[in-house]
C-alpha positions as CSV (number, residue, x, y, z in Angstrom):
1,X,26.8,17.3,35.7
2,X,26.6,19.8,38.9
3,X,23.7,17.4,40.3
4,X,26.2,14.6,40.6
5,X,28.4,17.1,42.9
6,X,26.1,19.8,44.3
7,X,23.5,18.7,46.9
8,X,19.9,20.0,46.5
9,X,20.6,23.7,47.8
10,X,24.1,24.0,46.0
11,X,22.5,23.1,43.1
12,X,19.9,25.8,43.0
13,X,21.7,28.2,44.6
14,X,24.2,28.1,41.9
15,X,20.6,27.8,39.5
16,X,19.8,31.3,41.0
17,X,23.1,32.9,40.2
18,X,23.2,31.4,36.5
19,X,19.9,33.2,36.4
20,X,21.1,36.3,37.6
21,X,23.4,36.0,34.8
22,X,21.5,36.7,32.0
23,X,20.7,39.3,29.4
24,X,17.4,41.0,30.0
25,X,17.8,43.1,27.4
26,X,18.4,39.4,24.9
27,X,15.1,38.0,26.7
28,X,13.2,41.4,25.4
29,X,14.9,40.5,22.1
30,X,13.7,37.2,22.0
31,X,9.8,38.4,22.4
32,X,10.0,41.7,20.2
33,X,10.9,38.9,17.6
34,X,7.9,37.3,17.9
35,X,5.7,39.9,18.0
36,X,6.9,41.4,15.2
37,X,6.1,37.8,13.8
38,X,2.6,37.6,14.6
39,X,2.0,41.2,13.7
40,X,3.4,40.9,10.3
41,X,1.7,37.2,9.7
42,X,5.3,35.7,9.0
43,X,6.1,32.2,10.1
44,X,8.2,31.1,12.9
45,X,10.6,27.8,12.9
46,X,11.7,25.8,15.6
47,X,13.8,23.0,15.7
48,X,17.1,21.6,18.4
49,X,18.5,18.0,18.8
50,X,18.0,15.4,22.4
51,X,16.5,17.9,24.8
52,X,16.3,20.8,23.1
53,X,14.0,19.2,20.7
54,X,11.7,18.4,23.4
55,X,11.9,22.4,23.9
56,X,11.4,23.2,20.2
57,X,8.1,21.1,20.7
58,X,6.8,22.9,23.8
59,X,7.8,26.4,22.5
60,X,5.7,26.0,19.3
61,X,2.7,24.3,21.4
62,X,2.8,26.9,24.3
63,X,2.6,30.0,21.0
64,X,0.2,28.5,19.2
65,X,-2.0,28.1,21.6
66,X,-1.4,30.4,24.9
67,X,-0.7,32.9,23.2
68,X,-4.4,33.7,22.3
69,X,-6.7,33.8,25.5
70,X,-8.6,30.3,26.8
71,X,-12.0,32.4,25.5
72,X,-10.5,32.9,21.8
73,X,-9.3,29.9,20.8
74,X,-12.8,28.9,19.5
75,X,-13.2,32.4,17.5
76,X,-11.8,31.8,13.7
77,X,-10.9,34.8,12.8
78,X,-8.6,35.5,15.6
79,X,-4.9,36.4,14.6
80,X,-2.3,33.5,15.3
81,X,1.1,33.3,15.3
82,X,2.4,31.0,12.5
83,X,4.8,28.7,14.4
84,X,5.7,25.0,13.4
85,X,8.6,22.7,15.5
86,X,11.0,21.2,12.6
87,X,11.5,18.5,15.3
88,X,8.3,17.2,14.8
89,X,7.7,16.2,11.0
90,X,9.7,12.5,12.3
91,X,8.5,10.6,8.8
92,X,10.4,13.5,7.0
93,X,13.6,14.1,9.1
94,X,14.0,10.2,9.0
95,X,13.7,10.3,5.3
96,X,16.0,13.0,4.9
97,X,18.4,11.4,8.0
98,X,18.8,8.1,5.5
99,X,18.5,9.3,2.3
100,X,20.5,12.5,2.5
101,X,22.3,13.1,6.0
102,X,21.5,14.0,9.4
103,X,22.6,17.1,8.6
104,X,20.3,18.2,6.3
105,X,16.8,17.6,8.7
106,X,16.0,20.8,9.7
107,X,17.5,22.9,6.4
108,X,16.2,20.3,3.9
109,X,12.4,21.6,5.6
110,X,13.2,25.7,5.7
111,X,13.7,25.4,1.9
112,X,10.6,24.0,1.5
113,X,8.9,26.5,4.2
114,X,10.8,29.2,4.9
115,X,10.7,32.7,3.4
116,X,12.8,35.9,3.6
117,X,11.4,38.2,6.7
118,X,10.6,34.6,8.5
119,X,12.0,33.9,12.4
120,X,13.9,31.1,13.1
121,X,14.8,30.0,16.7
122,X,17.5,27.8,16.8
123,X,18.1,25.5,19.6
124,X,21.5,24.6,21.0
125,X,23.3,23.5,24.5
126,X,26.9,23.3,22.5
127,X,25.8,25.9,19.5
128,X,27.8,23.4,17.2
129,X,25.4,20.5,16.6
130,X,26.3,20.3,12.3
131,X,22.6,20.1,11.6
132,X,21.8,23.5,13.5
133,X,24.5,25.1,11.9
134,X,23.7,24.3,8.0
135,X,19.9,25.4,8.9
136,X,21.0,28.4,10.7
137,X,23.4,28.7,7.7
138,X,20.8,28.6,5.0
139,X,18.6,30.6,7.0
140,X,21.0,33.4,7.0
141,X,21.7,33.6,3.5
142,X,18.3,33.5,2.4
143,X,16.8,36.1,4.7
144,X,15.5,34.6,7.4
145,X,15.9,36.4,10.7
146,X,18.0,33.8,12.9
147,X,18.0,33.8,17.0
148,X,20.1,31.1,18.9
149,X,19.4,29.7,22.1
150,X,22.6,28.2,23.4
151,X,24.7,27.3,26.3
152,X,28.7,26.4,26.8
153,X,30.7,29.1,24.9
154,X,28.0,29.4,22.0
155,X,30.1,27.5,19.7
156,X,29.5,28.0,15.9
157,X,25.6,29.1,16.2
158,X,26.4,32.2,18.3
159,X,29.1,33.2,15.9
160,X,26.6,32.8,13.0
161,X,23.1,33.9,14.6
162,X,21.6,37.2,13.3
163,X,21.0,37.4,17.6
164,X,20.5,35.4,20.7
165,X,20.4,34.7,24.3
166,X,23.2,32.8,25.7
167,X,23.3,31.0,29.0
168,X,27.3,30.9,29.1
169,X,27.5,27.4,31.8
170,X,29.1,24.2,31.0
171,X,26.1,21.8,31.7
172,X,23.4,21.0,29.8
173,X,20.7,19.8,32.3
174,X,20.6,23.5,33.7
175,X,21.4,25.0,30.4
176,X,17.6,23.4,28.7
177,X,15.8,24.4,32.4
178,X,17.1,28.0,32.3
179,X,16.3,28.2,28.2
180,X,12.7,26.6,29.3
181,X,12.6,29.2,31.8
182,X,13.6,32.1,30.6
183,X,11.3,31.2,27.5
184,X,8.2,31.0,29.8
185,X,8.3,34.8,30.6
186,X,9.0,35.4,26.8
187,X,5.1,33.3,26.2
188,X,4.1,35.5,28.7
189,X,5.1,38.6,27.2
190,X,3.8,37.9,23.8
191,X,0.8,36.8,25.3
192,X,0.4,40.2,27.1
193,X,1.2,42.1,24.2
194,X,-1.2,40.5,21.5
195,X,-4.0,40.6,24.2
196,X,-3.3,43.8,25.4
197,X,-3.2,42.8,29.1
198,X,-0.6,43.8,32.3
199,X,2.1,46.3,31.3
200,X,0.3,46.5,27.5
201,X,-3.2,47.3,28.8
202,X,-4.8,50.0,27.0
């Protein structure tokens, strides 16, 4: 935990150079993904365990919602992107947690949802929580498109995941901000694209 050694400018000075170590290029990745998504009508799954469920959760609120303007969300025949947090359905994954294996939450739900052509965005800090991997694992072979969103050394998920971002740093609190964070500017992008606003204004 670098909070319980760093003092409050260490900490986000080292916050600013973990920052400077990402992939721009995987951020663009991450948003051409989801365009492609919305433009095609295919659905999007999310899903992550502790902390990066909570992200799951505010990924899938903050695209199906703000990724439409404030003044179209009343408008029905708007285009929206299909996205639904796996971490959510809790009756279900508890079902499937006791009757089956913890596991099997989020894959035992893509076979019931998910299609070939569809996005998944896996959630991760170690990349080798067993009930990412055996989603990720049936998303693969089924024809899912797969991006992880992991921390540490990636762990099984980044060897498996069709492609990802990676935030290579052995602690998880600033591994979920910088995920939150860079996933922020992603909203933003897909939110500028579909709306035709800053760099995509016509």
């Amino acid at each position: 935990m670098l909070g319980a050694t760093l003092n409050q400018a260490d900490y986000i000075s080292r916050l600013k150079d973990e920052l400077d170590r990402i992939d721009p290029a995987a951020m663009q990745r991450w948003s051409d993904l989801l365009y492609e998504a919305w433009e095609h009508g295919r659905f999007v799954y999310v899903f992550g365990n502790g902390g990066s469920a909570t992200s799951a959760t505010h990924f899938c609120e903050d695209l199906g919602k703000s990724s439409l303007r404030e003044s179209d969300l009343q408008d029905e025949s708007k285009k929206r992107l299909k996205i639904m947090s796996l971490t959510d359905n809790v009756g279900w994954m508890l079902a499937v947690g006791n009757d089956v294996g913890y596991e099997d939450i989020f894959a035992q739900q893509l076979m019931n949802y998910g299609q070939a052509g569809d996005l998944v965005l896996a959630i991760s800090g170690s990349g080798n929580s067993p009930n990412i991997v055996k989603a990720v694992d049936w998303a693969n072979r089924h024809g899912l498109m797969t991006f992880g969103i992991s921390g540490f050394n990636g762990g099984k998920l980044k060897e498996m995941q069709t492609d990802g971002i990676h935030v290579e740093l052995n602690d998880m609190g600033m591994v979920e901000s910088i995920h939150l964070c860079l996933f922020h500017w992603v909203l933003n992008d897909v939110f500028a694209r579909i709306n035709h606003e800053g760099r995509y204004a016509k």
